[in-house]
C-alpha positions as CSV (number, residue, x, y, z in Angstrom):
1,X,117.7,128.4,-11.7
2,X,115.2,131.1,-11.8
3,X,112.5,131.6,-9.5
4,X,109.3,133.7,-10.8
5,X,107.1,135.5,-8.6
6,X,103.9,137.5,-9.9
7,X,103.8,141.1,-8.1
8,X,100.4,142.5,-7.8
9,X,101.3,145.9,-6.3
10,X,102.5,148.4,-7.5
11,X,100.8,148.5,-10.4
12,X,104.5,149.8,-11.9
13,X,105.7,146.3,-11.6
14,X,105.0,143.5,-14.0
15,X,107.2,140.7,-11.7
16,X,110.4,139.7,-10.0
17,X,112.8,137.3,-11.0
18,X,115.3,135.9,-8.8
19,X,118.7,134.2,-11.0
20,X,122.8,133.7,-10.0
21,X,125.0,136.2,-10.3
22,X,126.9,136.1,-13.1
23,X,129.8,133.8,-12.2
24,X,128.7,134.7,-8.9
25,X,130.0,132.4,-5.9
26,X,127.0,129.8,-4.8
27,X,124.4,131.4,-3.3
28,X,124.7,134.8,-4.7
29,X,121.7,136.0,-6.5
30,X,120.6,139.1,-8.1
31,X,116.3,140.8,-8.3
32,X,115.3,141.5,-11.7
33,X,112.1,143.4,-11.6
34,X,110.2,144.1,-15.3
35,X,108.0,147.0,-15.1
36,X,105.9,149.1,-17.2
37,X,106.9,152.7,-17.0
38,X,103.5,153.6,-18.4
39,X,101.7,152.2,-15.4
40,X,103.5,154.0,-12.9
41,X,101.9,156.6,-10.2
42,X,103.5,158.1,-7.7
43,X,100.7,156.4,-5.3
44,X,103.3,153.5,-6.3
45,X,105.8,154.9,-3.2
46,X,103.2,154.2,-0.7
47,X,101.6,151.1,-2.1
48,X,105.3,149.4,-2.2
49,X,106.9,151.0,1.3
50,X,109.3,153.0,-0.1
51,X,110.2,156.0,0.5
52,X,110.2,158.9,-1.8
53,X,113.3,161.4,-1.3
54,X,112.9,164.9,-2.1
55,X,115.2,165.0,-5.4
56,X,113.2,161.9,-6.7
57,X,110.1,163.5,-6.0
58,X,111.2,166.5,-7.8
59,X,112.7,164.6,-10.8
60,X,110.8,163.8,-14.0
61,X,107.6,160.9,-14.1
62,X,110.7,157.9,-15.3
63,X,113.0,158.9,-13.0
64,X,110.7,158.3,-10.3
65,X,109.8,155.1,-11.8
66,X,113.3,153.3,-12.1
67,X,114.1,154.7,-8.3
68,X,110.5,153.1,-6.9
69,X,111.5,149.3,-8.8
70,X,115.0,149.6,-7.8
71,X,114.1,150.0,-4.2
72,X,112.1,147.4,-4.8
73,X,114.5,144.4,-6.1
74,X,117.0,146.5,-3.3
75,X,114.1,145.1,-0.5
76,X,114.2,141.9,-2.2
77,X,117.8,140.8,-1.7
78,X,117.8,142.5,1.7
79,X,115.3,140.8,3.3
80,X,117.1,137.5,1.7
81,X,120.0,138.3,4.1
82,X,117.1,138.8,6.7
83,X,117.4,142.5,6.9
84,X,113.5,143.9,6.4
85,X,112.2,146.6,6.7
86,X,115.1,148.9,6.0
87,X,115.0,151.8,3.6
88,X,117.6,151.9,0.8
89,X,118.5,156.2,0.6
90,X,120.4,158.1,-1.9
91,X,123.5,159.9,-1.3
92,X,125.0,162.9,-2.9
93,X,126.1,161.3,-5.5
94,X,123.3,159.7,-6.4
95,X,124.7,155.9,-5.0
96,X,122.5,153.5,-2.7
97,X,123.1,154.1,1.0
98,X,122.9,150.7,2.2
99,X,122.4,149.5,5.8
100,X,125.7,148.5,8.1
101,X,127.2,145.4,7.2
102,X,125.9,145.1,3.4
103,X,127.2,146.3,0.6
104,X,125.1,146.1,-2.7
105,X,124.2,147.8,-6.2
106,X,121.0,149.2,-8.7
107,X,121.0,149.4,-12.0
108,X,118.2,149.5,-14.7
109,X,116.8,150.3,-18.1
110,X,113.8,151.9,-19.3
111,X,111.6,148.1,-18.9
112,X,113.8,146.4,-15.8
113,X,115.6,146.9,-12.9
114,X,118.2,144.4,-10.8
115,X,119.7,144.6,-7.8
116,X,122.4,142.8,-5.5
117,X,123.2,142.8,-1.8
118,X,126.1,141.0,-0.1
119,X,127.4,140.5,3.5
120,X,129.8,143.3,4.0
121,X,132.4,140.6,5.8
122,X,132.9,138.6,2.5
123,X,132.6,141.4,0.2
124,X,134.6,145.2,-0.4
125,X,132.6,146.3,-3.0
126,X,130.4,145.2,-5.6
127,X,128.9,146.4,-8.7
128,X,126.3,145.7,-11.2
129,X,125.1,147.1,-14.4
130,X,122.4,146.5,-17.0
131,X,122.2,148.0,-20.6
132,X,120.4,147.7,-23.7
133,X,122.3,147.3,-26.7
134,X,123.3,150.0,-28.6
135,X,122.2,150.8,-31.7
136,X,123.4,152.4,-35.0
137,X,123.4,155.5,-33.3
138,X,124.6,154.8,-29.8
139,X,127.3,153.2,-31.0
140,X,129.2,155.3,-32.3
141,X,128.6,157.5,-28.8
142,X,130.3,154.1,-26.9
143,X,133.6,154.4,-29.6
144,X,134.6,157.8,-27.1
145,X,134.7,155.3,-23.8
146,X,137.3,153.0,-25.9
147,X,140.2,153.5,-26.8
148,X,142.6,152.5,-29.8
149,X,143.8,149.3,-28.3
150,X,140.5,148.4,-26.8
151,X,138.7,148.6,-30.1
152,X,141.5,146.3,-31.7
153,X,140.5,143.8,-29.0
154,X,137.2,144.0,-29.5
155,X,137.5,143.9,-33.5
156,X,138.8,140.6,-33.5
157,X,136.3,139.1,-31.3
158,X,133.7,140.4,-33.5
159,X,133.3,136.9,-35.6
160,X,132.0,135.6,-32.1
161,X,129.5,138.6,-30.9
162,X,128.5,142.1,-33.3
163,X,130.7,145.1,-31.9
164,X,127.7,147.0,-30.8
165,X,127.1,144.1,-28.2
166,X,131.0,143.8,-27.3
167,X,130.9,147.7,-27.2
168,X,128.0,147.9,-24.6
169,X,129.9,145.5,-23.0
170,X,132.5,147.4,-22.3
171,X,131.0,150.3,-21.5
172,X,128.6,148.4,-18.9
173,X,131.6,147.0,-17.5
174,X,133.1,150.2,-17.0
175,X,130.1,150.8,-14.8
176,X,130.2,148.2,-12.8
177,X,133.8,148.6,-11.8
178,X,133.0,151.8,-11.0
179,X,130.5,151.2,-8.8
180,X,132.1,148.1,-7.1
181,X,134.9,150.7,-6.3
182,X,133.8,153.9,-5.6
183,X,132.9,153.0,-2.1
184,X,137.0,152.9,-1.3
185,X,137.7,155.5,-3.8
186,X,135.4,157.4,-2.8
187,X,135.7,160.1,-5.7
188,X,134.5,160.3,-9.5
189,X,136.9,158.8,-12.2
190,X,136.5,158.5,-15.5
191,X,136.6,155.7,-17.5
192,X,140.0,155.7,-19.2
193,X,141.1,155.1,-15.9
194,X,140.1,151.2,-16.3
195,X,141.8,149.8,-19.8
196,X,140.3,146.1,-21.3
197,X,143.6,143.7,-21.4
198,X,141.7,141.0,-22.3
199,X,138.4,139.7,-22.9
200,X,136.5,136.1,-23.2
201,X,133.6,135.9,-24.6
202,X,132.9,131.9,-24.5
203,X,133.2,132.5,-21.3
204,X,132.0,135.5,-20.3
205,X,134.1,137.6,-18.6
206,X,136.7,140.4,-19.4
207,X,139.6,142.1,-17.6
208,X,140.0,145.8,-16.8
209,X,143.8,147.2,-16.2
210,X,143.8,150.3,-14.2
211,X,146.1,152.9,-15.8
212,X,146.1,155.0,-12.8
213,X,146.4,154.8,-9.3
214,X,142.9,155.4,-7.7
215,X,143.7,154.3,-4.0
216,X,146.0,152.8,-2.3
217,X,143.6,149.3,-2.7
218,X,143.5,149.6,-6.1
219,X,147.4,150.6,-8.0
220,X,147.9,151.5,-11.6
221,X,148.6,148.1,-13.2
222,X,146.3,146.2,-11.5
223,X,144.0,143.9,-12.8
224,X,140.1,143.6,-12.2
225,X,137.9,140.7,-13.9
226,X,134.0,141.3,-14.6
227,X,131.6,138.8,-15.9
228,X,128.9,139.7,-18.7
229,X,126.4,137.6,-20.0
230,X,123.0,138.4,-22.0
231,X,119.7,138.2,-20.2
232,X,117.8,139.0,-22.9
233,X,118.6,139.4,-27.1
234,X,119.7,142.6,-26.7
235,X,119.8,143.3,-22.7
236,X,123.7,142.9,-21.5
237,X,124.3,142.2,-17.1
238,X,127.8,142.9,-16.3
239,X,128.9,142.3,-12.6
240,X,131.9,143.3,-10.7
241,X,132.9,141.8,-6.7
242,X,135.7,142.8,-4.9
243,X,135.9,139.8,-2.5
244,X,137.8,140.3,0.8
245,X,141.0,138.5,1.1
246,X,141.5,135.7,3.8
């Protein structure tokens, strides 16, 4: 179920929307925000509470825009685990810095942001992503972060969902993983280093093999599932959680 709440300030910020997870465990929600990039000001920083660091402050008008509404949908899931008035920062490599005992992820497109926090006790790592469909033209970009086999998969799936969609997919997936993981990993890798081995699209999920070893945690070979659905026509969520084992 979604719950709709009309945001008056900033002006940036059209509303929130709280909804599940995908396939998330019960409880788990993610912060959509909608925004208008048009609206923004940088008087938006102060009229939220967030901070503004120096490399956003330096960075170009919708830059600062999709930092200010992430923060914002960041604050919104934090203070649902009753953790307020905390700041979300930025590291070096551009990833949330999120307070002890959380872990959490940002995403966003030019019109809407998201974000999810979890307790750090139940969760590793976790990793969201959203993207708007590619088009004619950014499609055939998305054919260079496939490969041979994964574009067989995803060509016989195409009676049930157009390739571009099943493409962006992928791609966001990709994402996701990687940010679920990078806080173990603690390095850049690319994405042939996650294969798809399988997909389902009734139901909304798909499977990434590793074809490299990236820590010990996480071997060549293994296998990592991450649930998709579409929010919006052509908006794809993917969502990766690396649940702690018992």
């Amino acid at each position: 179920m979604r719950s709709r709440q009309p945001v008056s300030s900033p002006t940036t910020v059209l509303n929130a929307i709280q909804r599940p997870l995908p396939a998330g465990q019960s409880g788990d929600s993610i912060c959509l925000v909608e925004f208008d990039r048009s609206r923004f000001s940088t008087a938006d920083f102060r009229s939220a509470g967030i901070d503004q660091p120096p490399q956003i402050a330096q960075s170009v008008a919708k830059r600062q825009a999709e930092f200010l509404v992430g923060r914002i949908a960041a604050r919104s899931r934090l203070a649902a685990l009753g953790i307020v008035q905390t700041q979300v920062g930025i590291g070096s490599a551009r990833q949330p810095i999120w307070p002890a005992g959380v872990v959490g992820s940002i995403s966003h497109t030019d019109s809407m942001a998201a974000a999810v926090v979890l307790p750090a006790n139940r969760c590793v790592g976790v990793g969201i992503d959203l993207e708007q469909v590619a088009d004619a033209q950014n499609q055939a970009a998305l054919l260079s972060v496939v490969n041979q086999r994964e574009l067989a998969q995803l060509s016989r799936s195409s009676n049930m969902m157009p390739l571009a969609t099943l493409l962006t997919i992928v791609f966001s997936a990709k994402e996701s993983f990687y940010k679920g993981a990078y806080g173990v990993v603690r390095r850049f890798f690319d994405f042939d280093c996650a294969e798809l081995s399988g997909i389902n699209v009734r139901c909304g999920w798909l499977c990434l093999k590793l074809t490299e070893d990236l820590c010990a945690e996480l071997p060549c070979g293994s296998e990592h599932r991450v649930h998709f659905e579409l929010i919006e026509p052509q908006v794809v969520i993917t969502s990766y959680c690396w649940l702690r084992r018992d």
